[in-house]
C-alpha positions as a Python dict, from the first residue, in 0.01 Angstrom:
ca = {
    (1, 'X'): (0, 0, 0),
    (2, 'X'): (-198, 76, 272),
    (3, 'X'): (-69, -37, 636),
    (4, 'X'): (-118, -28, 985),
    (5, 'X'): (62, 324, 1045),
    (6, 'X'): (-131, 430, 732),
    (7, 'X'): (-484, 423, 812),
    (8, 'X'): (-667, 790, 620),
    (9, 'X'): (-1006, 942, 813),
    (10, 'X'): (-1229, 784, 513),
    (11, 'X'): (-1031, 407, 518),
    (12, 'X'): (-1244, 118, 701),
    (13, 'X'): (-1103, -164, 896),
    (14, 'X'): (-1221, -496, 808),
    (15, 'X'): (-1185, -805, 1015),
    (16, 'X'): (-1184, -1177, 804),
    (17, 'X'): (-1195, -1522, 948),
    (18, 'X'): (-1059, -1737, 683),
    (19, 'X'): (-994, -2100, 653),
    (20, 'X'): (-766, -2286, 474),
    (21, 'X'): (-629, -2631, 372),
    (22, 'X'): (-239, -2609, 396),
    (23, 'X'): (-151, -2883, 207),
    (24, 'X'): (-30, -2669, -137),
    (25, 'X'): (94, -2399, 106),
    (26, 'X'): (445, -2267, 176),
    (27, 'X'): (287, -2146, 499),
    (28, 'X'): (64, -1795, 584),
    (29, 'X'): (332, -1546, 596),
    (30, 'X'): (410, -1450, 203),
    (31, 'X'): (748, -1565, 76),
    (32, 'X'): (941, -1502, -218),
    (33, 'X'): (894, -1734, -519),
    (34, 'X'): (636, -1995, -270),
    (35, 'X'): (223, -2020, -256),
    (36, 'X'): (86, -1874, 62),
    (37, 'X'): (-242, -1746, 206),
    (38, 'X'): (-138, -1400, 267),
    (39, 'X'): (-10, -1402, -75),
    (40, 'X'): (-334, -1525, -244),
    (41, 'X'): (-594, -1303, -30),
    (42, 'X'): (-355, -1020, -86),
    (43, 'X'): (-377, -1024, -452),
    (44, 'X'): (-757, -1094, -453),
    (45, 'X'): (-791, -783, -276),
    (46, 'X'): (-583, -602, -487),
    (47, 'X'): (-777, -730, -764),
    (48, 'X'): (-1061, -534, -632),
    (49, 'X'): (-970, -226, -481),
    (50, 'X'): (-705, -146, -810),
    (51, 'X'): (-432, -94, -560),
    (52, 'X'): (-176, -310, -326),
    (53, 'X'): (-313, -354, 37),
    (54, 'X'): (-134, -556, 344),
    (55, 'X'): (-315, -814, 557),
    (56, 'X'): (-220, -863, 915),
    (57, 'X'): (-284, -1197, 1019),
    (58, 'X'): (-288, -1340, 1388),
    (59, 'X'): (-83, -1617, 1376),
    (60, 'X'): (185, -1765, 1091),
    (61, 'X'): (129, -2107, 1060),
    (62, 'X'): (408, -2336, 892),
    (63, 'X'): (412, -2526, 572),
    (64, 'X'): (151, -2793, 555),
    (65, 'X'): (-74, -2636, 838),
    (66, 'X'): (-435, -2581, 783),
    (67, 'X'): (-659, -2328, 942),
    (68, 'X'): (-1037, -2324, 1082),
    (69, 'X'): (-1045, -1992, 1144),
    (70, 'X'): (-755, -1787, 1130),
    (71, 'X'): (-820, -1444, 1167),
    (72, 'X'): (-635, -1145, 984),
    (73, 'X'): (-749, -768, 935),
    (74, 'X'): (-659, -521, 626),
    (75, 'X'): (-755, -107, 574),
    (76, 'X'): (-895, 15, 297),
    (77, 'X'): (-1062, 311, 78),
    (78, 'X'): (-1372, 232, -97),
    (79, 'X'): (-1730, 216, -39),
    (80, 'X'): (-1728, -163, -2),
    (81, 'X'): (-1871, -231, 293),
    (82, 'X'): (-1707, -443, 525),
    (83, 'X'): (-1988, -720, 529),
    (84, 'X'): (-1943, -784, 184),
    (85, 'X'): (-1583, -863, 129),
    (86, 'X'): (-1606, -1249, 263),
    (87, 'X'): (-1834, -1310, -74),
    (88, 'X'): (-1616, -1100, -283),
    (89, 'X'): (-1338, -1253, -209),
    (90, 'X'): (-1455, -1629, -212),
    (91, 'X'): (-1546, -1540, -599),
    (92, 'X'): (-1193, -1471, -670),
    (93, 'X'): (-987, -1676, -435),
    (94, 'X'): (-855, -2081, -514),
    (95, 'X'): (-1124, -2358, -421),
    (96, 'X'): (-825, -2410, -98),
    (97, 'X'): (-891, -2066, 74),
    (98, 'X'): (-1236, -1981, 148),
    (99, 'X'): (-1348, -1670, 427),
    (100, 'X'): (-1640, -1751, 675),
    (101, 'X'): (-1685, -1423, 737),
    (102, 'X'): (-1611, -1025, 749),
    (103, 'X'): (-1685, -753, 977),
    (104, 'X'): (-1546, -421, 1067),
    (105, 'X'): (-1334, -342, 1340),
    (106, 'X'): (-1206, -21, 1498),
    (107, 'X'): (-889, 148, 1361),
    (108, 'X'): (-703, 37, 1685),
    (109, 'X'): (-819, -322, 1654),
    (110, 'X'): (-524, -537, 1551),
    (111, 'X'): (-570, -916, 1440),
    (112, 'X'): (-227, -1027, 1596),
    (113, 'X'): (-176, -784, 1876),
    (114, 'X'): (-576, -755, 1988),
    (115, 'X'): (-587, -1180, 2045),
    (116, 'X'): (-609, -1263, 2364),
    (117, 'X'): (-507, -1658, 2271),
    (118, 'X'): (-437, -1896, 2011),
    (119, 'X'): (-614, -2279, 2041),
    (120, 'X'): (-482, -2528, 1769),
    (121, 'X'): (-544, -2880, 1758),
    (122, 'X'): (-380, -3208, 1611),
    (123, 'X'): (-541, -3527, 1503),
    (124, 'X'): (-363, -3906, 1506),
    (125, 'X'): (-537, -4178, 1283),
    (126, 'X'): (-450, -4454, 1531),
    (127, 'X'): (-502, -4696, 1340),
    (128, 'X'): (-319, -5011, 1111),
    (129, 'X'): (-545, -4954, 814),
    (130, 'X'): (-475, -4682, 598),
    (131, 'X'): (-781, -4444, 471),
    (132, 'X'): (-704, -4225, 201),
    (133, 'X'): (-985, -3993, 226),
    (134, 'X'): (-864, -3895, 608),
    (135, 'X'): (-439, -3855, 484),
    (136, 'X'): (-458, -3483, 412),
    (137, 'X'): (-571, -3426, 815),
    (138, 'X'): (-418, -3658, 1014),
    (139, 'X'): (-62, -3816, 1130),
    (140, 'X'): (-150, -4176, 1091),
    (141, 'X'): (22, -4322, 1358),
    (142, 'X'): (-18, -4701, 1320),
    (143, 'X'): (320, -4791, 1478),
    (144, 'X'): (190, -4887, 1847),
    (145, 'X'): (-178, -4794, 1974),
    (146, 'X'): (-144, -4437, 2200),
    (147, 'X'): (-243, -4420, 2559),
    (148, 'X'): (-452, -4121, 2614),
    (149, 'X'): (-467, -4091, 2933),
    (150, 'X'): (-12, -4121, 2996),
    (151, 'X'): (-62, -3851, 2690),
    (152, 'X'): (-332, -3611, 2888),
    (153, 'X'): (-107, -3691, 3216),
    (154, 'X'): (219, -3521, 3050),
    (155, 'X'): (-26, -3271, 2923),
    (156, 'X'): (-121, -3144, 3269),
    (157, 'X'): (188, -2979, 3417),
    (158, 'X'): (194, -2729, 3077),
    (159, 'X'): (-84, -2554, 3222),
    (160, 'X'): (43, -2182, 3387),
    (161, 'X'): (314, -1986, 3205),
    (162, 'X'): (629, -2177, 3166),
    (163, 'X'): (967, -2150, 2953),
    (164, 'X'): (909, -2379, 2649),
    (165, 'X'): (1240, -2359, 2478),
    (166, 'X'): (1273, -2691, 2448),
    (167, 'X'): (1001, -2692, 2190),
    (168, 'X'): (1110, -2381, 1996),
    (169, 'X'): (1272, -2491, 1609),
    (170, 'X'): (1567, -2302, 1547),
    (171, 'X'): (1570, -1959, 1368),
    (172, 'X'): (1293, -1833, 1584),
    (173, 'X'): (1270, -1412, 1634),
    (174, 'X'): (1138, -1401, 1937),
    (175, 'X'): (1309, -1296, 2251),
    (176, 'X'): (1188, -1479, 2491),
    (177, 'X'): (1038, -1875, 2507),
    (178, 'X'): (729, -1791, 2815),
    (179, 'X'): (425, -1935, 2694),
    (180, 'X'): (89, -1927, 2875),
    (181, 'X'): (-49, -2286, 2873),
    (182, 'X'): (-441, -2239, 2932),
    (183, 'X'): (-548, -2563, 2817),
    (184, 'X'): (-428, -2863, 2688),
    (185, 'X'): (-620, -3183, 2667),
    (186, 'X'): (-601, -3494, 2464),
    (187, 'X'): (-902, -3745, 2395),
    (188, 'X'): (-981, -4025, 2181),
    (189, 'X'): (-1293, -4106, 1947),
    (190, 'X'): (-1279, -4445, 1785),
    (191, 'X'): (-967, -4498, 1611),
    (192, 'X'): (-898, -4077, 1570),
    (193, 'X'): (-677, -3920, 1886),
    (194, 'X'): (-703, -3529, 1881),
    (195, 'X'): (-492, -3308, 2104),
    (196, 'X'): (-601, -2956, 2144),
    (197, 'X'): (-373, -2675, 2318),
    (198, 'X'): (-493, -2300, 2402),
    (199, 'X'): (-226, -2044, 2470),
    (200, 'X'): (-158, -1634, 2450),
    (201, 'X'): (97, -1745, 2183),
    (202, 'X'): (332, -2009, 2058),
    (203, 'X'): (702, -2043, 2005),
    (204, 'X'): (786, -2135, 1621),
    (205, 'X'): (668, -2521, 1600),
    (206, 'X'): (604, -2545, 1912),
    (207, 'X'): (266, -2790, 1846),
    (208, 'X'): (438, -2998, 1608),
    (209, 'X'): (791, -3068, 1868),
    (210, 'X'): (525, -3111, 2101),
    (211, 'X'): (291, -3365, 1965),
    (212, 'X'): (633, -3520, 1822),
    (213, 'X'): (755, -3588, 2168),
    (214, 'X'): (413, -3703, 2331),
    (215, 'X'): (368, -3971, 2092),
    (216, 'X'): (670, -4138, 2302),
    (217, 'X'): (480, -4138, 2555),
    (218, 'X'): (153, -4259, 2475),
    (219, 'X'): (360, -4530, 2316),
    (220, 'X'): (510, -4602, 2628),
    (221, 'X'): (881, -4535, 2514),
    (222, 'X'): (904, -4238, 2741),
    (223, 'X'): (797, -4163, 3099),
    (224, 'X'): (591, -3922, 3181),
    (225, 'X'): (808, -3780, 3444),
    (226, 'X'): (1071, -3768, 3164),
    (227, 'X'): (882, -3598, 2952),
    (228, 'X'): (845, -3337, 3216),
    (229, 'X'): (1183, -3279, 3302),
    (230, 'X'): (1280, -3214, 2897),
    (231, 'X'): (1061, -2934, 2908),
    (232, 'X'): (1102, -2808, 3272),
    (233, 'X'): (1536, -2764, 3208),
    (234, 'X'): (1475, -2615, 2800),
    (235, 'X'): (1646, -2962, 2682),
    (236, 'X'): (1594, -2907, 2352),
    (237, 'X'): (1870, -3154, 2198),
    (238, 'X'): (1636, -3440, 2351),
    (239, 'X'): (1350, -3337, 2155),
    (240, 'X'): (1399, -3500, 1800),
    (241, 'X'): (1123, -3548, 1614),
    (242, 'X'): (875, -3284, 1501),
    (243, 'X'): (505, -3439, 1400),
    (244, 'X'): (404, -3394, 1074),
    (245, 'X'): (242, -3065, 982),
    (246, 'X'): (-72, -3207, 829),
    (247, 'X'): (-212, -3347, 1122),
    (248, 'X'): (-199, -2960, 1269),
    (249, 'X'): (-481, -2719, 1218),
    (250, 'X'): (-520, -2366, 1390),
    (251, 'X'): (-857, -2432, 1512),
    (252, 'X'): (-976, -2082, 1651),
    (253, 'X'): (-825, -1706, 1796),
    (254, 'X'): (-1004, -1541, 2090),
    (255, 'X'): (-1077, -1160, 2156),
    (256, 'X'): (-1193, -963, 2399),
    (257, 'X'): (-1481, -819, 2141),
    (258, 'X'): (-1509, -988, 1811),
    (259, 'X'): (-1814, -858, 1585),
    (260, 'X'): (-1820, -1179, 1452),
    (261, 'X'): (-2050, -1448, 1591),
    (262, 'X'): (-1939, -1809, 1742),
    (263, 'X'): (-2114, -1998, 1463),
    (264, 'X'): (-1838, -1870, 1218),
    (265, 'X'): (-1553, -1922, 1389),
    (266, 'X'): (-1584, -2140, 1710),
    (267, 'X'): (-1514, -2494, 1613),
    (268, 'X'): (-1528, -2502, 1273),
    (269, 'X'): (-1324, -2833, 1177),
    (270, 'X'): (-1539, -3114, 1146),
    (271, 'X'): (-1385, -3448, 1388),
    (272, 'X'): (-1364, -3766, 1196),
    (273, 'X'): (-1578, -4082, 1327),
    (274, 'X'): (-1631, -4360, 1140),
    (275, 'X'): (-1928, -4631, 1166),
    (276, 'X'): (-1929, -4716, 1560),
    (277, 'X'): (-2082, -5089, 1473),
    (278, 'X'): (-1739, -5148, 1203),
    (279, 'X'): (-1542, -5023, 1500),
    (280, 'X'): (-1634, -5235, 1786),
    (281, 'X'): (-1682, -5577, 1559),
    (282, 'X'): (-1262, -5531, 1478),
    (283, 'X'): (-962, -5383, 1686),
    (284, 'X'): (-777, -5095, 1499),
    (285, 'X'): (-507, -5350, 1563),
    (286, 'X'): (-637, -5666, 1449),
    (287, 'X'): (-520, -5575, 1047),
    (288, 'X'): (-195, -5586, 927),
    (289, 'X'): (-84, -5227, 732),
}
């Protein structure tokens, strides 16, 4: 199997922005005896080249989450070239993976360690009445309607580099819980709330113990100043509730110097809006669930 340390003079570097609908996924990261991405893409590769080859990918999302555009990058021996393998692959892979695009990237390029930031984003179906054809994608939060703007407020202070334990799941391997915020923002469209967060990297379901805790307060069962002060002291025995991993997608990874335009990986999940005149002729809140 080639590898990172492994790279020959004739191998090529390939760079692939893949997207992916979590729903029938055990995660990215491969796993003993459980469906993931890595897992899949791996063995299509394999498939071609006649031999085992590793994919690096720049962030592990969890069980459920989908994917935009995550990025990942592999070596490899063959005259392939690296433009090609997005529609090689997308011939062999399941109808729930599909790569927007491939490029190559210098030997010392790395998909995890070369990212500069991370930028995911979670969507709330505020709404009473359920809509099947939206469930994969969204939390549908019909309990109370949300308050965007308490929600952005609570947002705000996150920005700058900060100690997040209190929003780190247990089991973590990372050393350290300092994340740089460099955006967070929260805005509504119709009945559909999204929340989108930028950062150099996350702590392990961070997002999700996030989002699970700002729901309180756009419901108005928790302060904003509360909020705060979980975060600020690391009190993570106050934060309960983790939101649930469909609503979660990993919308887009930035680089210094991607070869790769905008168009393939920018914003690449489409944001739900339903018929503006049915909206404004009945409250999300008027119908009984």
């Amino acid at each position: 199997m080639i590898s990172v340390g492994q790279q020959t003079s004739t191998s090529k570097r390939v760079a692939l922005v893949i997207q992916y609908l979590g729903t029938r996924f055990h995660g990215w990261q491969r796993q003993t005896n459980h469906r993931t991405v890595q897992e899949e893409i791996e063995n299509s590769i394999a498939q071609v080249l006649d031999y085992p080859v590793a994919i690096h990918g720049a962030g592990r999302t969890d069980t459920g989450v989908h994917a935009a555009a995550q990025v990942a990058h592999f070596d490899y021996v063959s005259s392939i070239p690296p433009a090609r393998w997005a529609n090689i692959l997308n011939s062999r892979l399941p109808e729930d993976i599909l790569i927007r695009g491939s490029a190559e990237v210098p030997p010392t390029w790395h998909a995890r360690f070369s990212a500069q930031w991370r930028r995911y984003r979670y969507t709330f179906y505020n709404d009473k009445r359920p809509n099947l054809f939206i469930q994969p994608f969204c939390w549908h939060y019909y309990h109370h309607p949300l308050e965007t703007s308490l929600m952005q407020e609570a947002l705000n202070p996150l920005i700058g580099k900060h100690q997040l334990g209190a929003f780190c799941r247990s089991g973590s391997k990372r050393h350290h819980v300092w994340v740089e915020v460099q955006a967070a923002q929260c805005y509504r469209r119709g009945a559909f709330i999204h929340l989108e967060i930028q950062a150099n990297g996350f702590l392990y379901g961070m997002v999700r113990l996030l989002v699970g805790m700002l729901v309180e307060v756009g419901s108005g069962k928790r302060s904003v100043g509360n909020f705060t002060e979980i975060w600020q002291n690391q009190q993570r025995h106050q934060v309960k509730y983790a939101a649930p991993a469909k609503g979660l997608c990993l919308l887009r990874v930035g680089y210094a110097d991607f070869p790769l335009p905008p168009q393939i990986w920018f914003d690449t999940q489409p944001l739900f809006l339903f018929n503006q005149v049915l909206e404004h002729q009945q409250s999300p809140y008027s119908v009984g669930c």
